[in-house]
N, C-alpha and C positions, 0 to 999 in steps of 0.2 A: 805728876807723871812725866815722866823723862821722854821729847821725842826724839828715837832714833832714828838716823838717817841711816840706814839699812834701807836697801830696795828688793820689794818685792815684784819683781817682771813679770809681765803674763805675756811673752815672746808670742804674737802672732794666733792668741787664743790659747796660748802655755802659759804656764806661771815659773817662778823663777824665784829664790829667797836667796835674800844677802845674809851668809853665814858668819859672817864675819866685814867688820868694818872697811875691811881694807877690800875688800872680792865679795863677788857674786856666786852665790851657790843657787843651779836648777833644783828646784822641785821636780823627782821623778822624772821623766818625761814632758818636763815643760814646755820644749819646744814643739813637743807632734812628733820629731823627726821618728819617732818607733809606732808611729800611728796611733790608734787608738789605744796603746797598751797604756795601762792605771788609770783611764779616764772612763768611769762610767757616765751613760748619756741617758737621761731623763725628760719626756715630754710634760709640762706641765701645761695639758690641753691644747688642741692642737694638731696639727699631722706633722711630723718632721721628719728631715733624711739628716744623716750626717757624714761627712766624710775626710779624710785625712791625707791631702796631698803630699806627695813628698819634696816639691819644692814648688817655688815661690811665694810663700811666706814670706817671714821678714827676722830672718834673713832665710831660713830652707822650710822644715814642713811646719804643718799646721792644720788647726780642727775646722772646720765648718759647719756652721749650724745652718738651715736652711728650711724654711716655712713660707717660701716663695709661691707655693697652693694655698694660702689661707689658714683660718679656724682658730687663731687667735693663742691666749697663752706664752707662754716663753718656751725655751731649748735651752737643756741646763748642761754642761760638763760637770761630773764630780773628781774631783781627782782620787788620789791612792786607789783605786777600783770600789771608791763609795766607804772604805775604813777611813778612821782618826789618824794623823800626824799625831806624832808625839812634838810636842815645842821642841825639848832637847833635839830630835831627829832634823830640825829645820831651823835648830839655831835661835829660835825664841824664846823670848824670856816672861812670863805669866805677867801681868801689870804695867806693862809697857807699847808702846807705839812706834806701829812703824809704817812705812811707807809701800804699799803696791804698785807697780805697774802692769798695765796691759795693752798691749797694740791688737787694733781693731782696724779693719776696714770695711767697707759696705760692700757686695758683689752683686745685689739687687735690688729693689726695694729701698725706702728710706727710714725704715725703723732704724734702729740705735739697740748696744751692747751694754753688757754692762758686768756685775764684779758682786761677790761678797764673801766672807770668811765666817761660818759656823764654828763654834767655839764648842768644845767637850772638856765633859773631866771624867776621864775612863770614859766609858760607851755613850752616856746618858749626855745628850745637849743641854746646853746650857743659855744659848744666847745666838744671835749672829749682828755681824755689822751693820746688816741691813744691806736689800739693792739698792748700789750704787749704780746710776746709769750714765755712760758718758755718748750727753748729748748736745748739738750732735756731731756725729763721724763723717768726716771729709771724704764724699762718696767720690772711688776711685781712687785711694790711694789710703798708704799703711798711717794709721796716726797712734802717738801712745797718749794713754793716759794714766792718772794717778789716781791713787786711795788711800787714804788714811784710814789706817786701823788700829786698833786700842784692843788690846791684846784683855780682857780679864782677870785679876791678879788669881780667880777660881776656876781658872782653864788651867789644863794640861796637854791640851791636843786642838787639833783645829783643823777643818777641812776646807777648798781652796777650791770654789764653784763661781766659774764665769758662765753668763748666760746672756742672752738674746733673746729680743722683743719680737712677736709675730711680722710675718706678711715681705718675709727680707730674706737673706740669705748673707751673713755676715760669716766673714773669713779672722 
C-alpha cells in the first residue's frame, strides 16, 4: 500500500483534504468559518452544548464541543450533514493511505480530542479507522495533530468524525 503524503487538516475542529499533491483542498466547511453548516452533532451519552465561534480558531472559526457539566461519553461532529463523501469528491483513492490532520485545543477540563474516518460503499458502512485520540493537548493553546488512514481498497465514500472525551470543553 502506497503512503500518500496528501494531508488531511482538521483546521481548528475542521477537516481539510489534500486534493492534490501539490495543495490543499477543505472538506466542506472545514474550517467552522460557515458555522455549523455540514456538520452534524451527535452525543454519545452525556449532556453537551456545542457551538461555533466565528473567530479565534486557528486561524478564524471553529466547532466546540463542550461536556464541562459531566455524564461522561463523547461529542461527535459528523461532517457532510451525517451523508457519505464520495472518495472521488475529496480526491481519494480506495486502497490507499493518507495522512490527517487536526488542531485541538483544551478550553476547560483535561480530557483530550480525538479523530476517525467511517468508510462506505454506497450507503452501507463498512469499517472505520478507529478512535484515534491525541493525548494529550497542550491545555491553552492550538496544537495539531496527525492520523494515519488507510483508505479500504472496498470503500467508495468516507465520512470525516472528530470527537471529544467527556468532562472538557475542547475547541
Amino acid at each position: 500500500m502506497k503512503k500518500h503524503h496528501r494531508t488531511f487538516a482538521l483546521i481548528a475542529l475542521a477537516s481539510t483534504a489534500l486534493c492534490s499533491k501539490a495543495s490543499a483542498g477543505l472538506i466542506p466547511n472545514g474550517d467552522f468559518e460557515a458555522g455549523a453548516a455540514g456538520w452534524d452533532q451527535f452525543d454519545a451519552g452525556g449532556s453537551y452544548a456545542y457551538e461555533f465561534p466565528s473567530t479565534g480558531g486557528n486561524p478564524d472559526g471553529y466547532g466546540v464541543i463542550d461536556n464541562t457539566g459531566g455524564g461522561g461519553g463523547f461529542g461527535i461532529f459528523i461532517s457532510n450533514s451525517g451523508s457519505v463523501f464520495t472518495l472521488d469528491s475529496l480526491g481519494l483513492t480506495a486502497g490507499e493511505s493518507y495522512v490527517f490532520t487536526q488542531d485541538m485545543i483544551i478550553l476547560s477540563g483535561e480530557n483530550h480530542g480525538g479523530f476517525k474516518v467511517d468508510y462506505f460503499t454506497g450507503e452501507t458502512g463498512i469499517g472505520s479507522s478507529g478512535e484515534e485520540f491525541a493525548d494529550p493537548i497542550d491545555g491553552g493553546s492550538w496544537k495539531t495533530y496527525s492520523f494515519d488512514v488507510d483508505i479500504p481498497a472496498a470503500a467508495d465514500g468516507v465520512k470525516i468524525v472528530p470527537l471529544w472525551g467527556a468532562d472538557s470543553k475542547i475547541g
